[in-house]
Every structure is written in C-alpha cells, then in structure tokens.
NUBA-44596 format. One record per residue (C-alpha): x, y, z. Coordinates in steps of 0.25 Angstrom, whole numbers, plus 5000, padded with zeros to 4 digits. Example, Ala and Ser with C-alpha at 12.3 -4.5 7.8 and 13.67 -1.06 7.14 Angstrom:
// NUBA-44596
504949825031505549965029
This chain:
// NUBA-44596
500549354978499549354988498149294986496849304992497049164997498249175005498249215020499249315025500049335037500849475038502349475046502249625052503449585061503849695068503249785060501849815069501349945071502549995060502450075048503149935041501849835044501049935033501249805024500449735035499449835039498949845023498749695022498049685033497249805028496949755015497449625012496349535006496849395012496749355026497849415035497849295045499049355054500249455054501549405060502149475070503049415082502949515093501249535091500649395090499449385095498949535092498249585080498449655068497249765071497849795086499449775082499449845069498149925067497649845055496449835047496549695049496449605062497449485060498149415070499649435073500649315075501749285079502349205070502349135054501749015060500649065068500149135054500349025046499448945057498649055055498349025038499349135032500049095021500649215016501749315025501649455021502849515027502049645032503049765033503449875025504749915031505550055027506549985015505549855012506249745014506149635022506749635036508049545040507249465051506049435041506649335033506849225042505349255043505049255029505749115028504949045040503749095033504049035019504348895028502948915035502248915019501949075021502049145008502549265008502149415003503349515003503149645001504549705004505749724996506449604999506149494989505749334997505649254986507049244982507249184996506149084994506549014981505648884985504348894991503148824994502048794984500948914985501949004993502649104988503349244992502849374986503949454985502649594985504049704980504449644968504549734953503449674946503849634931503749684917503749844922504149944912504150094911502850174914502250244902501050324908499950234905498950244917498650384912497850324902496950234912495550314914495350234929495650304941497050284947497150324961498550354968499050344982499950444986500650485000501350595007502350465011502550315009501750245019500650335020499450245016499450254999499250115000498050105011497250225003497350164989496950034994495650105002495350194990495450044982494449984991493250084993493350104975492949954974492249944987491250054978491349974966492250034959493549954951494849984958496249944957497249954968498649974962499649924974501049964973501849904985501949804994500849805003499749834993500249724984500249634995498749684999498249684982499149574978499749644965500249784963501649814961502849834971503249994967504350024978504849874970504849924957506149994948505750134946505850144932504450044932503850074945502850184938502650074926502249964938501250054941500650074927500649934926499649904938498850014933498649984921498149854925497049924932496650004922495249934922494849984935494150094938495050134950496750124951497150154966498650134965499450134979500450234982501750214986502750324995502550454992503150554983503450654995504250555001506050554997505950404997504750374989504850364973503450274971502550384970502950424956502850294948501550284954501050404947501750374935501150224934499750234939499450394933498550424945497050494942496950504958497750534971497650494983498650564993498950485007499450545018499550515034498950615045499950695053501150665045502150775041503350705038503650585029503550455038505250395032505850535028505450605040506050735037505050745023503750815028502550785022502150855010500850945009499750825004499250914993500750954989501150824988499950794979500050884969501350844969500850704966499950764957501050834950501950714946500850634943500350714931501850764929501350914922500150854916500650734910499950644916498650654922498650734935497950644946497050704958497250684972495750644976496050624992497050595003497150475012497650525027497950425037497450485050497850355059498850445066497750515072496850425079495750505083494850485071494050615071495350695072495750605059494550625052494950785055496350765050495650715037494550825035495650925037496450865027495250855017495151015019496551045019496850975004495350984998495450814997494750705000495550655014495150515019495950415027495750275021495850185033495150275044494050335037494050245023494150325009492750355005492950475003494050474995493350384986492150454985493050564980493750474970492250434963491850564963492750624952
C-alpha cells in the first residue's frame, strides 16, 4: 500500500475535465503525500488547478519520465471509467512504468500484479479492488456499538458521498473530537490507505466487510463511513450492505443542484430527497428491527451554478423546503452540519 513517504504521480490520460478523472481530483483533494505531477500527454506544461479545477496545484507532464525526473515513485492510474477496468492502450504504459521503477496503485477492476510476477526491491503494485480475506456473513453487531456512525447516501452514484464523508471527517477532528473515516472503494482507499473494495466483494459478504471495518472502530467517538451508488439508481446494489454492515445512527443524504434525472439511466428521474430518505430510513431499521437512523442534513453540490449568491439561495431554499441542515461541503465548508451533529 501507499505510505506517507512515497511521492505520487497520477496518469489522467485522456480523461481531463471528464467525469472518469474523479479518481484523480480526490487524491489531489485529499491525498496526504506529495502529488509531484499528473501525466497527461496532450496537457503538459499546464496545471492541475487551471486543467482540471483541483484543490491542488501540481504540474502536468507529458510523460513517465519527466515524473520520475520529478521524484514520483508511485503511478496512480487516476480514472474511474463506466465498467472499471483498465483501458487497452494503458498497459503498454503500465509496463514502461514498472521499467522506470514506478510502483503502482490500481484502483480498477483489472488485477496488475499477476502481470508483474518479478519486480524490484521496494516496488510493488497494489491491486486497491481486490476481496479482502477472512469475510463471512454479517450478524448485526454494529447495532450494539454506542459511537456514532454517520452514513453517506445519494440520489446517484457519483454524487459526492465520498467528498461529504471525508469533509464531515475532517472539521470532527479538526474540533477535537475522535473520528474514524470508513472508505469503501477505490479512491478513498487509495486517499486513507485501508478501507475495503465493496463494488469488489461477493454479495453474500459485502454487508460483513462492513461490520468488519466498523468494528474495528468501535473505539472512536465518530464512524463516518462512505457511501457508495445509491439506492434509487437500477444499477446500484451497494447501498443496502452498507446499512446492514455499518447500523447507521446518522444520515447524510447528498445530492447535486439542478439534476432531475439520473447522470447513467437517464430515463430514471430523480426521487423527491425526503422520499428517498425515508426510504433509506425505512430499510435501515427494516420495521423496527434495527435501530432507525436520522438524516441530520444534506450535502448539495451547487458548482453547476457559478454565481455563488444564487448558490447560497439554491441551498437556503432547500434548507426551508426539507426542514434540514443543507450545506455544500467544498464551496461553503460543513460547519454547520457539524454544529448540528454535536448538538444532539
């Protein structure tokens, strides 16, 4: 896995200013090591805060070689394409790289070390989608915990679970408080360096892979676990493991601003946000089974309107509209949100 003392590069070729580079934009968002370039043959010399909007300023190269000059010794292949597997015209790449002495972080379906039997002393290739060992079936123990466990949900996949969880995460310990950030998928594995690959894992132990990483943060005060898909959309079934594994106290529902049908089956509209979490809310404590959790706010992404006083409307009329705590985390911070969450 990834340490603090390796220096990343990030191949986003082709994929700049695309849905797929979301890989790359969260490690460049919230990596802890040094990002020393992404690689992208058709926008050397640019950056990654003008190319790509990133949080994070890092110079774009052209090639393996000019980031190796640059100090990088680990390739993060840094797309998230519809499918997740590796593209065709990647793996001459991926084998230059493994020459150069990159290791390499893979966060898609298609498993790299198998091709790389032999390699260097200190290098390695993490294969980030791979069924962790040991699973079994999940028995319900969360329920028991007396922390607080915090769950993303969405109206769709991609819809910035990830982003809110890891912005909830980081104002709790930034006030002192003992958080654990649960990462189930590629990109915030890649970022925490642990979590478990859900959309990798046999279904009859995906709720129980869950537990597993919950239970093991029993001891902290806060559990943000990150959603994955979404139970609205036809083609998403990680939702309900989620629920199962981690028992949820709290909800966060996430959403983006202006969308009203769903971003891959674009004849699906968008549910109603309270429906859907009630819905959510319903399956969760399955008739009173289980403990019902509480949605305690809603994270909207308002960047498709770029006029930030009409966003900041678009968020107060939300607020009125369910009677919830509606923040966006990257253009206005969660503050609030939190403020909500230690006051009950």
């Amino acid at each position: 896995m990834i340490q603090r003392h390796h220096k990343l590069a990030i191949l986003v070729e082709g994929a700049i200013g695309q849905r797929a580079s979301k890989m790359a934009l969260g490690v460049l968002r919230y990596s802890p090591n040094e990002v020393v370039a992404a690689i992208d043959s058709t926008h050397g010399g640019q950056s990654t805060d003008d190319a790509m909007g990133a949080a994070r300023r890092v110079p774009i190269v052209a090639t393996l070689e000019e980031a190796r000059e640059l100090g990088a010794d680990v390739l993060v292949l840094g797309i998230s394409p519809p499918g997740g597997r590796i593209p065709e015209d990647w793996m001459p790449v991926m084998d230059r790289a493994v020459s150069l002495g990159f290791s390499l972080a893979n966060g898609l379906h298609t498993l790299l070390a198998p091709r790389y039997p032999q390699l260097a002393e200190g290098q390695f290739v993490w294969d980030i989608r791979k069924e962790p060992q040991g699973l079994g079936v999940c028995m319900g123990d969360a329920r028991h915990l007396k922390n607080r466990r915090l769950l993303t949900v969405g109206t769709d996949v991609a819809i910035g679970k990830m982003t809110a969880g890891l912005e909830i995460w980081s104002e709790l310990r930034a006030r002192g408080r003992q958080a654990s950030f649960v990462a189930t998928g590629q990109i915030g594995m890649t970022i925490m360096g642990s979590g478990i690959p859900l959309d990798a894992i046999r279904v009859d132990y995906a709720a129980h892979s869950v537990e597993r990483e919950v239970l093991a943060a029993r001891d902290s005060e806060w559990v943000l676990i990150e959603g994955q898909g979404s139970l609205a959309n036809p083609g998403s079934t990680a939702t309900l493991p989620l629920l199962r594994g981690s028992m949820p106290t709290d909800l966060v529902l996430c959403h983006r601003l202006g969308m009203t049908h769903l971003q891959v089956a674009k004849e699906v509209p968008v549910m109603p946000l309270m429906e859907l979490a009630r819905i959510v809310q319903d399956v969760a404590s399955m008739s009173g089974l289980y403990p019902r959790p509480v949605l305690r706010g809603i994270c909207l992404n308002t960047s498709p309107e770029p006029d930030a006083a009409k966003a900041e409307l678009a968020l107060q009329s939300l607020e009125q509209e369910t009677g919830v705590v509606t923040v966006d985390p990257i253009r206005f911070g969660v503050s609030r949100l939190v403020d909500q969450l230690l006051s009950v």
